[in-house]
N, C-alpha and C positions, 0 to 999 in steps of 0.2 A: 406853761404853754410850750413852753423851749421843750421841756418833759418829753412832752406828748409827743411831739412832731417825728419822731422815729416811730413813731408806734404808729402813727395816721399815713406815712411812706410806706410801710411794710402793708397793710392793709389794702391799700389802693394798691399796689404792688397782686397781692392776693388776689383781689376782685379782679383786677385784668387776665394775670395769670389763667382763672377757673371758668374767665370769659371768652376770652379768644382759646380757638386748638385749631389745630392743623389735621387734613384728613390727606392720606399718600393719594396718589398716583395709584387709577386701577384697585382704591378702596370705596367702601360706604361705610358713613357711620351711621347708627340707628339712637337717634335722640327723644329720652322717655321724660317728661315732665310729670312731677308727683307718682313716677309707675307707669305712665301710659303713655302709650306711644304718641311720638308729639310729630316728626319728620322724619326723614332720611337725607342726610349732608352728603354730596360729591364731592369730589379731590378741590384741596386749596384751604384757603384761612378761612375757619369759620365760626359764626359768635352763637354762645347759650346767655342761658339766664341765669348767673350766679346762684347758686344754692335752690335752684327750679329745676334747670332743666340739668340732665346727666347722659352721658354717654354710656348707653347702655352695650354698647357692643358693635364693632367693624366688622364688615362681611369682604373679602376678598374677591375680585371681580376677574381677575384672574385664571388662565384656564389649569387645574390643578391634574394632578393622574394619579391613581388608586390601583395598586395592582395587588389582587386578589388571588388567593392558591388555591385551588378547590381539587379533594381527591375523589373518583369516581370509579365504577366500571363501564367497561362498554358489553356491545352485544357479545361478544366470543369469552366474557369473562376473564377481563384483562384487567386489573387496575392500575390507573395511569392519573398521571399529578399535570395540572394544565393550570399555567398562570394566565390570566387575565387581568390587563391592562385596561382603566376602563378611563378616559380624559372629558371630564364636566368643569364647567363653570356654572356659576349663579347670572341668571338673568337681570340685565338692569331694571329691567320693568317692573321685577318680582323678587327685591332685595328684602321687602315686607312677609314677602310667605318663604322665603330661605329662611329666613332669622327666626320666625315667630313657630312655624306651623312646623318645621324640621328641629328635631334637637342634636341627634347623630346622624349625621346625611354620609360618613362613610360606615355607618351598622348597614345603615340600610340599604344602601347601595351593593355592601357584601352579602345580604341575603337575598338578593334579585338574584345577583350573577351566581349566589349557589345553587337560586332555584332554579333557573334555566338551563345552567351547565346540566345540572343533574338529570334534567328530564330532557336533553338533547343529546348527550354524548351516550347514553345509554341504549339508544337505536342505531349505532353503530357500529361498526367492527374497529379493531386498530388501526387496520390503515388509511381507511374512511377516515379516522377520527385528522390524522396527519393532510391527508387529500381536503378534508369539509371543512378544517380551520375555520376558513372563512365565513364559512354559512351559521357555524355557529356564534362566532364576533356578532352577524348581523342580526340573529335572535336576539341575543344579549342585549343589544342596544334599542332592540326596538323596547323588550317590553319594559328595560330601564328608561326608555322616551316618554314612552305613554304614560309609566307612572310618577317617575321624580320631575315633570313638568309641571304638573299641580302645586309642586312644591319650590317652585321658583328655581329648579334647575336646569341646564341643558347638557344631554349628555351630547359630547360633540363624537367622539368616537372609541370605540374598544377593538382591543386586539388580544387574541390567544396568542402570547409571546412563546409560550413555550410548553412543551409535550414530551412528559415525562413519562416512560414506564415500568414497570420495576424493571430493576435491574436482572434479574432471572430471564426475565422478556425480552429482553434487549440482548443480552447475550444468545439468547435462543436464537432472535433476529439475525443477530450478524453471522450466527453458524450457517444458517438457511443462504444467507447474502452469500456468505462463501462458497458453500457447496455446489449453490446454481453458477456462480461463477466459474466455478474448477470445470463444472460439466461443462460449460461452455466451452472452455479452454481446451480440453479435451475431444471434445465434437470437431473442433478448429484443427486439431493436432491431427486425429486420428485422419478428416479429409486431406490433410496437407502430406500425411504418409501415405496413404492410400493411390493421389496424384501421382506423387514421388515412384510409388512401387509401378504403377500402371507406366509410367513416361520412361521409367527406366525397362521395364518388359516393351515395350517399342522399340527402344533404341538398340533394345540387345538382338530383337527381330529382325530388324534393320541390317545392325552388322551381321546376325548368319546370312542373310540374305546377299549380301554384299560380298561376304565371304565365300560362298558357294558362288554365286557368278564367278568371284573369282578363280576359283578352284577351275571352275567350268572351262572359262576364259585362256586358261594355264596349259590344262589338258590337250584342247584344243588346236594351240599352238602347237605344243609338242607332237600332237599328232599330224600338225602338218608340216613341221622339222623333222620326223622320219620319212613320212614320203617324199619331201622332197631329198631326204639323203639317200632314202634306194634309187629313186629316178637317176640323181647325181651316180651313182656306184654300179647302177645298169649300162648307163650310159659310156664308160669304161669297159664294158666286160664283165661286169661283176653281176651272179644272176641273183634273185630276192632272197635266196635262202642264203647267200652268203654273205649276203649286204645286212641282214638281218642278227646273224652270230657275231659281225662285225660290228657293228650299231651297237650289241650287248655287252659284248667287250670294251667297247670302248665307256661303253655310261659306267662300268666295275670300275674300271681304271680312273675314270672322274668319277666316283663316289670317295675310292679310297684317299684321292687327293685330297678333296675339298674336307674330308675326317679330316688330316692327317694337317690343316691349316691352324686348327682349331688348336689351344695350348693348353687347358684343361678338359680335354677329352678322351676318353679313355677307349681304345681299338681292341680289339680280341678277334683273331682271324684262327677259323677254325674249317680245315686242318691247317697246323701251321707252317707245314714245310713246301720250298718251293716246287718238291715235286707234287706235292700231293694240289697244294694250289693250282699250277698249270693242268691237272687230272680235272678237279673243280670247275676250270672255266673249259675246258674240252668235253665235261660233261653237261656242261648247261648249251653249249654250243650244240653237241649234237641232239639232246632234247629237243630245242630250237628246231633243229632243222628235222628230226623227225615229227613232230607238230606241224610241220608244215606240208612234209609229204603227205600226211594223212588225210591232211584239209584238201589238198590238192586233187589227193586220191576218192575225193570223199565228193569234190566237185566234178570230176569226172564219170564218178558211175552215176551221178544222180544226170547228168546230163546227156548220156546214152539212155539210158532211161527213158528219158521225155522223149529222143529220138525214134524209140522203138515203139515208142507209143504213138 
């Protein structure tokens, strides 16, 4: 009897063991009695039938994600790599038809989303494909709704993670990105010169403009600084033709000055000698004053003239 008694401990030891189990948090277990399905157990302690009933298998309740690479072309003849992401759980309602009636629910799940990627991205061009993203996740999930629902799942939502396209196309891409850039840059550049040239032809229109009034403005003056200096040199005794060779002499003698201030300037007076210079100004002098008998002579007959007439 003593014997025994280790052996009758370990036993009932056994039968508790294979009768109580434990089911997680956010699991189901599927309990099959001789093979056939007996219940479905929820999270917590729970009891079978020693050497009846068996745990045939835990279904995760879980929301899980599947993401799926599918390679394609589009309308322009592009082909480009697009992950999708697809996030289902198992319904509690329908832990019976997840378990029983699906054997690989991510086969099958991967042959939806190749069948729709492939007959959606195919009606569009590349950059559609980048722009429609979305429209296409929502394909995807519908007709993954409509069908792995039968089958006690729910797909709660998909997303195109990512849009790949060879690499040839991509670098083609970013030439094109560049080029339209540079042009840009360029368009920008060439009106910003163009401004530049116009605002600068203004301002240089401006200063001649400025600078001829000036000139004008100079003139002007001066023409009215000799008449009032023959008035001044009449008014003495001095008659215009004389005030006039005097006036010219005198601007010689402030020309040579105002050279002669200057310390890297260089004079050359030709002829050089002081007689022939005093001949010089005695010759521009009586030029001067024959220029002027002419005019004078020239106003005179024109004004008999009209007399006689």
């Amino acid at each position: 009897m003593i014997a025994t008694l280790p052996i009758i401990i370990v036993l009932i030891a056994l039968v508790i063991f294979i009768t109580f189990f434990m089911v997680k948090q956010q699991t189901a277990a599927i309990i099959e009695r001789f093979g056939r399905f007996q219940s479905i157990r929820q999270s917590g302690l729970q009891v079978k039938i020693p050497f009846v009933d068996r745990v045939a298998g835990k279904v995760s309740l879980k929301i899980q994600q599947l993401d799926v690479i599918i390679e394609t072309k589009t309308l322009d003849d592009v082909f480009v790599k697009l992950k999708v992401s697809v996030q289902y759980k198992v319904i509690r309602d329908k832990v019976y038809d997840a378990f029983y009636k699906l054997d690989y629910p991510h086969d099958q799940i991967t042959s939806f989303v190749f069948d729709v990627v492939r007959a959606e991205v195919p009606k569009m061009k590349l950059d559609d494909v980048f722009v429609k993203k979305d429209d296409i996740a929502i394909a995807v999930k519908r007709e993954l709704q409509e069908y792995m629902t039968e089958y006690g799942y729910d797909i709660i939502k998909t997303l195109v993670t990512d849009i790949d396209p060879d690499a040839q196309v991509k670098a083609a891409m970013n030439r094109i990105n560049a080029a339209d850039r540079e042009k840009t840059a360029a368009q920008f550049e060439g009106d910003a010169q163009r401004i530049l040239i116009v605002e600068r032809a203004k301002a240089e229109a401006e200063s001649k403009r400025l600078q001829g009034q000036g000139i004008a403005d100079q003139r002007r003056e001066i023409a009215r600084g000799l008449e009032e200096s023959v008035e001044v040199l009449n008014k003495v005794g001095i008659n215009s033709q004389e005030a006039s060779a005097l006036i010219v002499v005198t601007q010689h003698y402030d020309t040579l000055q105002s050279i002669g201030q200057e310390t890297n300037s260089n004079l050359i007076l030709l002829p050089n000698s002081p007689q022939a210079g005093s001949q010089m100004l005695n010759d521009m002098v009586a030029s001067f004053t024959a220029s002027n008998q002419i005019g004078e002579a020239m106003k005179n007959a024109k004004s008999k003239k009209k007399n006689n007439e």
